[in-house]
ZAVEX-554314 format. One line per 8 residues: number of its first residue (from 0); for each residue x, z, y negated of N, C-alpha, C. Coordinates in Angstrom, 2 decimals, padded with zeros to 5 digits. Atoms other than C-alpha are relative to their C-alpha. Layout:
% ZAVEX-554314
NUM	X,Z,Y,X,Z,Y,X,Z,Y | ...
END
This chain:
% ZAVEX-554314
0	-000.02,-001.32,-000.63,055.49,016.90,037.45,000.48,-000.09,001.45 | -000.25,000.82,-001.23,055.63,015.24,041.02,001.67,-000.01,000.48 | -001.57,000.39,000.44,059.26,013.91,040.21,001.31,001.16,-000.15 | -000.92,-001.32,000.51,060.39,017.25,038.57,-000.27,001.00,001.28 | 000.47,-000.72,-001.40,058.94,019.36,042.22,001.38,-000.62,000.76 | -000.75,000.42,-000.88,060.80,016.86,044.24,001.46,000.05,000.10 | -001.45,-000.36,000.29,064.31,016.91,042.11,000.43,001.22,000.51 | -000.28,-001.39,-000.40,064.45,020.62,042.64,-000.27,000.08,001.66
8	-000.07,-000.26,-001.67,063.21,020.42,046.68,001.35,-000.67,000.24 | -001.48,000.14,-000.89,066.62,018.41,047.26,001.07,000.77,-001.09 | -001.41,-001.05,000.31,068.81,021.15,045.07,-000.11,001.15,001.15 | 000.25,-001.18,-001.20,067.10,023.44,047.84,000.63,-000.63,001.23 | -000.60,000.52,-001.37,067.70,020.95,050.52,001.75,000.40,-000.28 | -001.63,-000.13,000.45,071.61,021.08,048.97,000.55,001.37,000.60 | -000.66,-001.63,000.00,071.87,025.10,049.28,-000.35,000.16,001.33 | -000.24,-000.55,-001.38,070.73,025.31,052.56,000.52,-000.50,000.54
16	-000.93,000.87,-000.92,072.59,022.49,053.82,001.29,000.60,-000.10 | -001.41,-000.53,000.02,075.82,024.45,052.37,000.17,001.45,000.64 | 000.08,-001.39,-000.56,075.09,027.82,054.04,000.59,001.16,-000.72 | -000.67,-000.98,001.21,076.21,029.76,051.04,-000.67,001.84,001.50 | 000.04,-000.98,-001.20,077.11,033.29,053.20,-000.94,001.22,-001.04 | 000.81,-001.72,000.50,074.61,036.03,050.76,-000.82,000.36,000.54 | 001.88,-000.69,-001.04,072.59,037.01,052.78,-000.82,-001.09,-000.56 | -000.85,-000.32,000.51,043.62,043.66,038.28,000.75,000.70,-000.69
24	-000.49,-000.12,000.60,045.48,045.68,036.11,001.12,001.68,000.26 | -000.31,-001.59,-000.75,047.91,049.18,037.47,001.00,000.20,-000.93 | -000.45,-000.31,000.91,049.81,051.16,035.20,001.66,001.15,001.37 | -001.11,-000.51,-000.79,053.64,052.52,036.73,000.26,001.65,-000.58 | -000.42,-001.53,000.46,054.72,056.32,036.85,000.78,000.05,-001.12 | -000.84,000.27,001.20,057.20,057.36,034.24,001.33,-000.10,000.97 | -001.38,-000.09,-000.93,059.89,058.19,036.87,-000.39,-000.49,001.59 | 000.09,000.08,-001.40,060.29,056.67,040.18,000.21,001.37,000.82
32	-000.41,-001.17,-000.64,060.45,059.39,043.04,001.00,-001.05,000.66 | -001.18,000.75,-000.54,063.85,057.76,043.94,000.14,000.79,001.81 | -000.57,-000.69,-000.80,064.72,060.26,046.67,-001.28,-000.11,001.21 | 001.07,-000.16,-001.27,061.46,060.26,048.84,-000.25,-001.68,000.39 | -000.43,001.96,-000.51,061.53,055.96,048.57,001.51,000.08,000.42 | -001.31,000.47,-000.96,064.98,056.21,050.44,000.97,-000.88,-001.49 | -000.74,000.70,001.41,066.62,054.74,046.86,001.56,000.99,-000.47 | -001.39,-000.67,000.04,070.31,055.39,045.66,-000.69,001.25,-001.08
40	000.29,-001.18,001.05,070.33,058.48,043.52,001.18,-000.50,-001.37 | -000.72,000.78,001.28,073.29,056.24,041.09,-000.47,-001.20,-000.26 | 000.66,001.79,001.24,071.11,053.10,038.98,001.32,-000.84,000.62 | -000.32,001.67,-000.07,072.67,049.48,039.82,000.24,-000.33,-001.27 | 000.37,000.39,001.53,073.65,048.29,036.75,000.64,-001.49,-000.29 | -000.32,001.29,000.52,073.60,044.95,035.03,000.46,000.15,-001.24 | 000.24,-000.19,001.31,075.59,045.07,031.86,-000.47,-001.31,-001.18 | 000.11,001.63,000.28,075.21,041.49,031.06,-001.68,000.07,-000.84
48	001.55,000.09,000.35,071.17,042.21,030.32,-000.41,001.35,-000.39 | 000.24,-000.85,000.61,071.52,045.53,029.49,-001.04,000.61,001.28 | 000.90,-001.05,-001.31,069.92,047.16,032.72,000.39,000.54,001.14 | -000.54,-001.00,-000.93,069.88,049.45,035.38,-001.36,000.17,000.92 | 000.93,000.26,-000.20,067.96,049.97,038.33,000.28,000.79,001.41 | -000.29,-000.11,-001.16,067.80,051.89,041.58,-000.31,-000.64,001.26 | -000.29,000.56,-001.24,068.59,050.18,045.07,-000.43,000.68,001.17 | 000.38,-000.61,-001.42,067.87,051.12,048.74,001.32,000.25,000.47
56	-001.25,-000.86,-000.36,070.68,053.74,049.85,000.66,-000.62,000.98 | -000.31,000.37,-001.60,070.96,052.25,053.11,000.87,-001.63,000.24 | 000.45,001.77,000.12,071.14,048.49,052.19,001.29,-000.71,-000.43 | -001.60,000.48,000.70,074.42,046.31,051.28,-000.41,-000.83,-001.75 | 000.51,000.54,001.43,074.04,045.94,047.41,001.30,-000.66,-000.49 | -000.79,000.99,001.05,075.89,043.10,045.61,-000.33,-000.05,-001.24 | 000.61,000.84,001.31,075.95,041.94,041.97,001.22,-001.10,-000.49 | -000.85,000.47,000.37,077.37,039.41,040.32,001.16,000.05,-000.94
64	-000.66,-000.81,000.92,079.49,041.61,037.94,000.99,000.47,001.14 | -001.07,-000.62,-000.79,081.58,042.88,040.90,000.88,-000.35,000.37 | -001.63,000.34,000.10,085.65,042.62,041.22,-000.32,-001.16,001.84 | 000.07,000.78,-000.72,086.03,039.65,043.72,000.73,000.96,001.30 | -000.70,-000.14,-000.75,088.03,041.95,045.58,-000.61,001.78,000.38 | 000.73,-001.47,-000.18,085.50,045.39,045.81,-000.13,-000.34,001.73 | 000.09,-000.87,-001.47,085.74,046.97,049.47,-001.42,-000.68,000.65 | 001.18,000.44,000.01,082.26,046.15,049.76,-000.11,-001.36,000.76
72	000.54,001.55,000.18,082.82,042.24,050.24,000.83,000.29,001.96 | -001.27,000.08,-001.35,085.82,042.92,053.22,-000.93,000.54,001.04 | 000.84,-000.63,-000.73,083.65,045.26,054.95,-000.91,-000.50,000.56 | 000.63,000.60,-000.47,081.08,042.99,055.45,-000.18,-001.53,000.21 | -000.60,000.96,-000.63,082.71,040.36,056.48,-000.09,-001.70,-001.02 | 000.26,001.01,000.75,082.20,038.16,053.40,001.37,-000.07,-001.21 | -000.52,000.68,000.69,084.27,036.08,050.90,-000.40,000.39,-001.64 | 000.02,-000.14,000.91,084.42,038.01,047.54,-000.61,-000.72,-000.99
80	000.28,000.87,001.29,084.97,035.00,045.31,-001.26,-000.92,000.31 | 001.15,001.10,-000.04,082.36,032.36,047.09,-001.05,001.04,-000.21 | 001.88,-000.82,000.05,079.42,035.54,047.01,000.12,-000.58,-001.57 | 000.22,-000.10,001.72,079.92,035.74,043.00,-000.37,-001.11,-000.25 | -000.24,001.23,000.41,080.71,032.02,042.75,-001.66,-000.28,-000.32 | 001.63,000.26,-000.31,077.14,031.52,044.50,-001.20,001.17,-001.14 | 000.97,-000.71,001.41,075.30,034.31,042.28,000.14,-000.51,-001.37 | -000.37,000.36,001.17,076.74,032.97,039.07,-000.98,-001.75,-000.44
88	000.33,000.99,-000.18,075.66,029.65,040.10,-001.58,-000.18,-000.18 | 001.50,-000.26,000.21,072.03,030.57,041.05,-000.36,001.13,-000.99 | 000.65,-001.22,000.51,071.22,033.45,038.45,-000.32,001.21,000.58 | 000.08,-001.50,-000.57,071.22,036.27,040.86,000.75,000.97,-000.61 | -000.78,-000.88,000.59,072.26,039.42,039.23,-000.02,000.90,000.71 | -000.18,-001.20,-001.05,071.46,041.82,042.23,-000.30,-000.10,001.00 | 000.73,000.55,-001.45,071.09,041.08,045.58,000.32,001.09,001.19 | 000.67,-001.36,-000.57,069.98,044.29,047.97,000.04,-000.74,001.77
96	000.20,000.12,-001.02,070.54,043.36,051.89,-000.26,001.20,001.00 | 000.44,-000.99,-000.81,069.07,044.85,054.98,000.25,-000.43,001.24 | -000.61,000.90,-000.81,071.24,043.35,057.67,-001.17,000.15,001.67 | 000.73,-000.80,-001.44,069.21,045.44,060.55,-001.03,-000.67,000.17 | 001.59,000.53,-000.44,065.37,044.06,060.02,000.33,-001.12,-001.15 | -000.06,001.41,001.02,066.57,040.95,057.82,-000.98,000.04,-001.27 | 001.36,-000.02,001.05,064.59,041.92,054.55,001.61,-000.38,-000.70 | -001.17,000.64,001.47,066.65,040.68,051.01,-001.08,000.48,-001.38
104	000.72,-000.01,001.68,065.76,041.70,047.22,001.13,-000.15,-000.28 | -001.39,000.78,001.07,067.45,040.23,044.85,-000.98,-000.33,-001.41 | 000.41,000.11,001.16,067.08,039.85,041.21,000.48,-001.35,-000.42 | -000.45,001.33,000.68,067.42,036.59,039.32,-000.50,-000.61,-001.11 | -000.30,000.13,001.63,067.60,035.25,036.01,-000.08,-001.51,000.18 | 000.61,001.30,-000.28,065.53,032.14,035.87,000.47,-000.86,-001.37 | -000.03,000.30,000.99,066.47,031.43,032.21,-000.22,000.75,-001.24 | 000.07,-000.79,001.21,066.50,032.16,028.69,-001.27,-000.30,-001.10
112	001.47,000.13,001.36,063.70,032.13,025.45,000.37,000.67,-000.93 | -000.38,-000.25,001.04,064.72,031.89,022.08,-001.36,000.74,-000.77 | 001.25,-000.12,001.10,061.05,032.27,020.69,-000.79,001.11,000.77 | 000.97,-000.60,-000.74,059.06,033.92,023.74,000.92,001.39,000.27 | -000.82,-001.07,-000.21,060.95,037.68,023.60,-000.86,000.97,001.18 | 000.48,-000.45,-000.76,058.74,039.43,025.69,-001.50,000.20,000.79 | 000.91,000.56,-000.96,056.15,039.17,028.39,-001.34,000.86,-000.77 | 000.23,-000.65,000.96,054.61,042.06,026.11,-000.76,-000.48,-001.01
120	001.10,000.97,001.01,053.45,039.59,023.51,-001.33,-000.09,-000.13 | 001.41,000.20,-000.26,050.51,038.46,025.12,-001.54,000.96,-000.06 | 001.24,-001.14,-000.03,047.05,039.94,025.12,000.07,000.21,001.66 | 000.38,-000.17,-001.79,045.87,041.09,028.78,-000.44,-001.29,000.34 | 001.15,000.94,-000.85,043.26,038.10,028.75,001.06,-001.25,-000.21 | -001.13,001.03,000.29,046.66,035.55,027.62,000.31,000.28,001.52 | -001.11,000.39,-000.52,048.50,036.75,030.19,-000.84,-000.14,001.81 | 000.77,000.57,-001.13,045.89,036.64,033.06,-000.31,-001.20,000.22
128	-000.08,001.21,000.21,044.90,033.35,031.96,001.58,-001.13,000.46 | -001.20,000.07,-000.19,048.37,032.67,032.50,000.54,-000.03,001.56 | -000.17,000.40,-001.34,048.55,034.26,035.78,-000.45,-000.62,001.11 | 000.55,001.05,-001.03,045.67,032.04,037.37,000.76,-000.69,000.00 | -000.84,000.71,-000.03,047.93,029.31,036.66,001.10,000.04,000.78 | -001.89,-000.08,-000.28,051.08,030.29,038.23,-000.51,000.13,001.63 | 000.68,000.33,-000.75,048.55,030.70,041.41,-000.01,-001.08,000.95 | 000.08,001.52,-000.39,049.31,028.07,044.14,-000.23,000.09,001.76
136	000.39,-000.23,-001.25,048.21,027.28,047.42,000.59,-000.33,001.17 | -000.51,-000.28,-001.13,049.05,027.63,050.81,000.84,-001.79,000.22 | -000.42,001.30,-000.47,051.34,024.70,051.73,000.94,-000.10,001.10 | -000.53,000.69,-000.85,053.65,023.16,054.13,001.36,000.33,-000.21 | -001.75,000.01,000.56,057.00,023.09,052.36,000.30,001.13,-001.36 | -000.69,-000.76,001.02,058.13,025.23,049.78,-000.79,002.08,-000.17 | 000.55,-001.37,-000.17,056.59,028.53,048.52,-001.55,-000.27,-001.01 | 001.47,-000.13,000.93,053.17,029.75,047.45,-000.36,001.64,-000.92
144	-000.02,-001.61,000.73,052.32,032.64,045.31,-001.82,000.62,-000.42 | 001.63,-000.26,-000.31,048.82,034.32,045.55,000.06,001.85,-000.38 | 000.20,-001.60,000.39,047.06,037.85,044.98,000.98,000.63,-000.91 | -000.93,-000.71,000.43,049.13,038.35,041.91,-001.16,001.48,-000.53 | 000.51,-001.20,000.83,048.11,041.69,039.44,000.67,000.04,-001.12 | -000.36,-000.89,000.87,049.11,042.61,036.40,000.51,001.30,000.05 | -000.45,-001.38,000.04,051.50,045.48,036.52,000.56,000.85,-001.43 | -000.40,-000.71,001.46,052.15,047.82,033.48,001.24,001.02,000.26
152	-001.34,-000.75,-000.44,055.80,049.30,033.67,000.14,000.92,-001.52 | 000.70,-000.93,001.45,056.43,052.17,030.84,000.85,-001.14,-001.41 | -000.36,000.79,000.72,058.77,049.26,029.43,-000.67,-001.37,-000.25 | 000.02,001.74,000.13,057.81,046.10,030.46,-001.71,-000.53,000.76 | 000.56,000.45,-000.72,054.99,043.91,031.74,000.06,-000.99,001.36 | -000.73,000.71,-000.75,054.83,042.46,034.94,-001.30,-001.02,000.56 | 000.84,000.78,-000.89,053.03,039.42,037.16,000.45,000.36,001.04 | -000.16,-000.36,-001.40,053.07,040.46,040.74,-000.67,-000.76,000.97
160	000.56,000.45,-001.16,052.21,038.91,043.57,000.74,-000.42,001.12 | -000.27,000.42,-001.00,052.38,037.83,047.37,000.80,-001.21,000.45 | -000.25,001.33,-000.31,054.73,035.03,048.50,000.55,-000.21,001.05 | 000.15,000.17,-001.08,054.92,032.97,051.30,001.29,-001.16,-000.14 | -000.84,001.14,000.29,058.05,030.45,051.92,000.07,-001.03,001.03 | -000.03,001.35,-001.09,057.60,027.54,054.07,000.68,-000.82,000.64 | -001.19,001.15,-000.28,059.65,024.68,056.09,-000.41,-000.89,000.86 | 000.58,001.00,-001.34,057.72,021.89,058.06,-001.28,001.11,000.46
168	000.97,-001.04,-000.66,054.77,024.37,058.45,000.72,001.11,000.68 | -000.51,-001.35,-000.69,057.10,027.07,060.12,000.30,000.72,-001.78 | -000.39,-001.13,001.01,057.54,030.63,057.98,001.15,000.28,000.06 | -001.90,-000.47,000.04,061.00,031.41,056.68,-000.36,001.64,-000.43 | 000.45,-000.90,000.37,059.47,034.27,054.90,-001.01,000.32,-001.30 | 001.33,-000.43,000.79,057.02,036.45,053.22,000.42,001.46,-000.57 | -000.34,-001.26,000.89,057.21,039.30,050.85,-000.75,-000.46,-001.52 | 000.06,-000.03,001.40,056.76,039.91,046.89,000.96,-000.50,-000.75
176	-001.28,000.39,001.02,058.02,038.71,043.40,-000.98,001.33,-001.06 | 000.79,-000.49,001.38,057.17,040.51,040.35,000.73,-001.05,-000.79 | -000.61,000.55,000.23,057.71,038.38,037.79,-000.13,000.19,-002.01 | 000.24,-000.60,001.34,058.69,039.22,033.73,000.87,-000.92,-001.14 | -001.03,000.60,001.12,060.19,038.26,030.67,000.41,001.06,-001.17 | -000.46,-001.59,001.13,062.21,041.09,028.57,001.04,-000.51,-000.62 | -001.14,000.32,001.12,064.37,040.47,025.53,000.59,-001.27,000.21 | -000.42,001.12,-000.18,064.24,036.66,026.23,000.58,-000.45,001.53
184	-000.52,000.37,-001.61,065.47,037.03,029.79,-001.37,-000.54,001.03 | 001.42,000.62,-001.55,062.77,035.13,032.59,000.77,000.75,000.97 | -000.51,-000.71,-000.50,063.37,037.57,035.16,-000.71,000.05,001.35 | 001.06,-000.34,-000.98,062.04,037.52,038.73,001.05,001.00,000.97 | -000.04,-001.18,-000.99,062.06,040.79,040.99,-000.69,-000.70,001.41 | 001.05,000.50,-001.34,061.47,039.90,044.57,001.03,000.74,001.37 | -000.60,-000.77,-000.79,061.87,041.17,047.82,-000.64,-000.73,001.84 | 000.68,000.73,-000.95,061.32,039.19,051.27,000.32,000.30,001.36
192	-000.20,000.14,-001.53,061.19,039.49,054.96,000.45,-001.40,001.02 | -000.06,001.26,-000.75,062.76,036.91,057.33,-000.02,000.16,001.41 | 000.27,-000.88,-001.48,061.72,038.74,060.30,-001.73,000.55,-000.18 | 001.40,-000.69,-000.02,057.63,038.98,060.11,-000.51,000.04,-001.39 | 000.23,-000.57,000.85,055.86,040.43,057.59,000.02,000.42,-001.35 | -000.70,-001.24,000.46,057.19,042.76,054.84,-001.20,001.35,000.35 | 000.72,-001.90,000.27,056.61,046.47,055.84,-000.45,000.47,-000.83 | -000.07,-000.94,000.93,054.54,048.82,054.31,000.68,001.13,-000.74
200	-001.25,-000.78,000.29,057.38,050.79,053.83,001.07,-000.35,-001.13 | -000.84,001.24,000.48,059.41,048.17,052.69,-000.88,-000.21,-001.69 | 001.58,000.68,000.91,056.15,047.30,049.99,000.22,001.12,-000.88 | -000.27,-000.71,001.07,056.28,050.81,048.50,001.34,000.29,-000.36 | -001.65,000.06,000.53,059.92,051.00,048.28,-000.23,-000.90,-000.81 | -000.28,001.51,000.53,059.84,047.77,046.70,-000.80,000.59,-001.50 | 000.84,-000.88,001.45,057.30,049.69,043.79,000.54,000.85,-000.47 | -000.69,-000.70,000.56,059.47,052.19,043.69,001.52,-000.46,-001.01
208	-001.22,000.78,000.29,062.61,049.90,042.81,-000.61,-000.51,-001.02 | 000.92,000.60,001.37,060.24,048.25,040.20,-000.14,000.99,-001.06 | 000.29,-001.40,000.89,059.28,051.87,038.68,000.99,000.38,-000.60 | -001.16,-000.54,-000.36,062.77,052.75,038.84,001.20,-001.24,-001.83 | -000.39,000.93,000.96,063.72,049.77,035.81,000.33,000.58,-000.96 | -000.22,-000.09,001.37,065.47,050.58,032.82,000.88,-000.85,-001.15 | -000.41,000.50,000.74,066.49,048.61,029.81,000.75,000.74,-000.94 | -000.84,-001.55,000.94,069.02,050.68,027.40,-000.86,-000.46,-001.57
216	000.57,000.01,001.06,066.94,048.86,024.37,-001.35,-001.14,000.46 | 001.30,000.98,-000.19,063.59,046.24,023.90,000.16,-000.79,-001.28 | -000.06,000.35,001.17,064.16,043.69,021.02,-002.16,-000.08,-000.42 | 001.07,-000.03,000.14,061.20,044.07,018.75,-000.71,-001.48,-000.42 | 000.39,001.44,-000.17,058.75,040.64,019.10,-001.52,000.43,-000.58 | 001.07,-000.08,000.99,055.60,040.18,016.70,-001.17,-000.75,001.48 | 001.15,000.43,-001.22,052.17,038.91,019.16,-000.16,-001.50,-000.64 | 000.37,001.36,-000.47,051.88,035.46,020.74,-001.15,-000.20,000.16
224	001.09,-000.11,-000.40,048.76,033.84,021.49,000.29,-001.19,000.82 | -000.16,001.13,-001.04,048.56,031.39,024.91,-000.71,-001.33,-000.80 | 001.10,000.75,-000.01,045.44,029.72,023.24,000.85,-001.14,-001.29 | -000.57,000.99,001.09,048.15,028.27,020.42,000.72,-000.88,000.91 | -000.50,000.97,-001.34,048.72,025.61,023.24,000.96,-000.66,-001.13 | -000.62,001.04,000.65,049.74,022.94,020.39,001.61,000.56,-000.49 | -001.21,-000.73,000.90,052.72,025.33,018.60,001.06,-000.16,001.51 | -000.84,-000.10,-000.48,055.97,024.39,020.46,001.00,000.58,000.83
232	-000.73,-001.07,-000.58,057.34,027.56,020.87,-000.70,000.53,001.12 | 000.35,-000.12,-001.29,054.83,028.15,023.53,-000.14,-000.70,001.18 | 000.08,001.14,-000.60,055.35,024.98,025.65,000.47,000.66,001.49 | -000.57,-000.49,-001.08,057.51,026.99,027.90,-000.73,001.52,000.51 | 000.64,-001.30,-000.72,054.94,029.83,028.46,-001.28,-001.15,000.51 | 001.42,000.48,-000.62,052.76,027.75,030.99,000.44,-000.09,001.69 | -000.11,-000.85,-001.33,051.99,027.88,034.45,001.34,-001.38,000.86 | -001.15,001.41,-000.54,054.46,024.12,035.19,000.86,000.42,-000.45
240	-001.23,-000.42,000.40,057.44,025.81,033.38,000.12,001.10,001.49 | 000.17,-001.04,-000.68,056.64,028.87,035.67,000.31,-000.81,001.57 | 000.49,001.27,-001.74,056.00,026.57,038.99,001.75,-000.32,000.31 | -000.63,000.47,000.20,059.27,025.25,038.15,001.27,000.76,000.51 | -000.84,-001.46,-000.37,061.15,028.92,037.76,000.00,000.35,001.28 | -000.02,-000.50,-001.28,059.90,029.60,041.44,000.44,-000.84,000.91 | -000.16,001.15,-000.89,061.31,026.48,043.17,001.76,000.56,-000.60 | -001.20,-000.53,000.20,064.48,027.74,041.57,000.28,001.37,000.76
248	000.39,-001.55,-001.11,063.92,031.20,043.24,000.22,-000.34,001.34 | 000.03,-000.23,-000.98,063.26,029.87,045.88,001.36,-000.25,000.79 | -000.86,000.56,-000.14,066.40,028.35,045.90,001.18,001.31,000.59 | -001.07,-000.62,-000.06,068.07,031.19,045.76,-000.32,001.23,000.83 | 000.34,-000.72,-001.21,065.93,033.57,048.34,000.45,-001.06,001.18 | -000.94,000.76,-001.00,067.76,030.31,050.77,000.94,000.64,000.10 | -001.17,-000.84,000.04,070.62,031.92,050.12,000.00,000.72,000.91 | 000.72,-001.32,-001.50,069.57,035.36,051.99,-000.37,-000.30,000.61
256	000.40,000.82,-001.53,068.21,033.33,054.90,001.16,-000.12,001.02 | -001.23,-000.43,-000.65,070.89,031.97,055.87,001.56,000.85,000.21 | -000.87,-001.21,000.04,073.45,034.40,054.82,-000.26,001.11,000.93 | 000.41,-000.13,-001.19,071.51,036.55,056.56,000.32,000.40,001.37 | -000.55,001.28,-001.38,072.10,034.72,059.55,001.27,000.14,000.69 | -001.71,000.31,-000.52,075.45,034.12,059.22,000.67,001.17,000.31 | -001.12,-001.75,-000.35,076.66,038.01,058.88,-000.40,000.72,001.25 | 000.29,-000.71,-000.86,074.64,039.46,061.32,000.38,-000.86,001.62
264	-000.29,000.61,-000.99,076.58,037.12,063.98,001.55,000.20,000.00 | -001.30,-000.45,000.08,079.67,038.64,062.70,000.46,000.89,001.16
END
C-alpha cells in the first residue's frame, strides 16, 4: 500500500514539476435554483458520459471535448492543444476557473467498473461503512478527506466531504469533493480554494452545481453487498482503491494551482 502511495506522490511530483497551464444523510432539490447560485442558464455538457451540468456564469469553463482552437483558449491566454492534451491525460472532463479569488472545480473521471454500475447499489449502512474508510487524517503531504455525508441526488448517490491539500506542512488548498460512481464511471466533483478557505458562497454554489447534474439515462444494476468482501467483483469497492482515486485527483487539482498561477501573471 506504502509503495503504491509513494508511486503516485512522484506522478504528482511530475505534474507539478511540468506546470501544465489549467488553471449524515441530505436529500437534493429536484431543480437547482440556477439563477439565484450565479450558475449559467445553458448545462455544460459531457457527451462522452452522457451528462450535463450547470457552471458558474462568471468563471472560465473548459472541457475536454472542446475544438483546440475555441475563442475561449486565445482569450485567456492559453494553448488550446496542451489544455485538452493535459485533461485527456488526467481524466478531467470539466474544469470551472475563477481567475479573480483563485477557486477551481473541475470534474474528473477517476476510472471505469465493469461489475460495480452504480454507487446506488449499496445499502445506506454499505455505503457509510464505506465512507469511514475513505476517511483520512490530517497530514503533512498530500490530501486528507474528513466530515464526509451521504448526499442523495434525485439521480445519483453521493460521498461528500471536506478536503485539505498539503506540501511540507504548508496549505495549497482546501475546499470539497463529492465523490460517485454512475453507469460505471468513478466520478469525483470537487471544488477548491488556493487563496484561504472556500467561501460560503462559493460552498452553496458548489451544492447548487451538484443539484444541477443530469444524466440523459442510468444503466439498470441489481444490489451489491460491501459485506461480500471475498466476491472479486467487489475488490475495487474499498476504501485503498478509493485512497488511491484521490492521490490521482489530487494530481489533477495540481494542475489548477499552478495554472492558476501562471494565467493570472498574464
Amino acid at each position: 500500500m506504502r509503495s503504491t502511495i509513494k508511486a503516485w506522490k512522484k506522478r504528482i511530483g511530475a505534474i507539478a514539476a511540468a506546470g501544465f497551464f489549467a488553471f449524515g444523510t441530505a436529500a437534493a432539490p429536484s431543480w437547482a435554483d440556477t439563477d439565484a447560485a450565479g450558475l449559467s442558464s445553458e448545462p455544460v455538457r459531457v457527451e462522452s458520459i452522457g451528462m450535463e451540468m450547470q457552471v458558474p456564469e462568471s468563471w472560465v469553463t473548459l472541457t475536454q471535448e472542446m475544438a483546440e482552437d475555441d475563442p475561449v483558449f486565445t482569450e485567456n491566454h492559453m494553448d488550446g492543444a496542451s489544455m485538452i492534451k493535459n485533461y485527456q491525460e488526467n481524466g478531467i472532463l470539466i474544469d470551472s476557473l475563477n481567475m479573480e479569488n483563485r477557486v477551481e472545480f473541475n470534474v474528473a473521471l477517476s476510472g471505469k467498473d465493469e461489475n460495480i454500475i452504480q454507487l446506488t447499489q449499496f445499502s445506506d449502512e454499505d455505503v457509510r461503512i464505506y465512507a469511514e474508510g475513505l476517511t483520512t487524517p490530517d497530514t503533512d503531504n498530500g490530501l486528507s478527506f474528513h466530515d464526509y455525508e451521504i448526499y442523495d441526488h434525485d439521480q445519483l448517490r453521493f460521498i461528500a466531504g471536506e478536503a485539505e491539500i498539503k506540501s511540507n506542512g504548508e496549505t495549497m488548498g482546501t475546499g470539497q469533493q463529492y465523490y460517485t460512481i454512475v453507469n460505471g464511471n468513478r466520478l469525483c466533483f470537487q471544488m477548491v480554494s488556493f487563496d484561504g478557505e472556500l467561501s460560503q458562497e462559493d460552498r452553496q454554489m458548489f451544492r447548487s452545481m451538484i443539484d444541477s447534474v443530469h444524466f440523459d439515462s442510468l444503466q439498470e444494476a441489481g444490489a451489491l453487498s460491501i459485506k461480500e468482501g471475498t466476491n472479486p467483483i467487489l475488490e475495487q469497492f474499498s476504501a485503498q482503491y478509493f485512497l488511491r482515486n484521490l492521490i490521482i485527483l489530487l494530481a489533477a487539482i495540481l494542475i489548477g494551482y499552478y495554472g492558476i498561477g501562471k494565467i493570472r501573471k498574464k
